[in-house]
C-alpha positions, 0 to 999 in steps of 0.5 A: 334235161330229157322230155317225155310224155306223162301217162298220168297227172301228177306233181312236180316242183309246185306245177301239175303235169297232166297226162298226154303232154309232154314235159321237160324235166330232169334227166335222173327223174325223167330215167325213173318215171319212164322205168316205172311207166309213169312217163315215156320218153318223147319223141325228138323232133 
């Protein structure tokens, strides 16, 4: 699982994901939402 921070509002598995928030997702959706700048990757605290 990798967080990042959604740059827009989608759906995922049933939940909406809304923009500025960060979310948990699965690391193989996480890769490909960040490359395709729907997501960035959040800070680790």
């Amino acid at each position: 699982m990798k967080k990042v921070k959604m740059n827009v509002q989608t759906m995922y598995h049933g939940e909406l994901l809304r923009a500025g928030k960060v979310y948990e997702v699965e690391e193989t959706t996480a890769d490909r939402w960040i490359a395709s700048k729907l997501a960035e990757k959040a800070e680790e605290k």
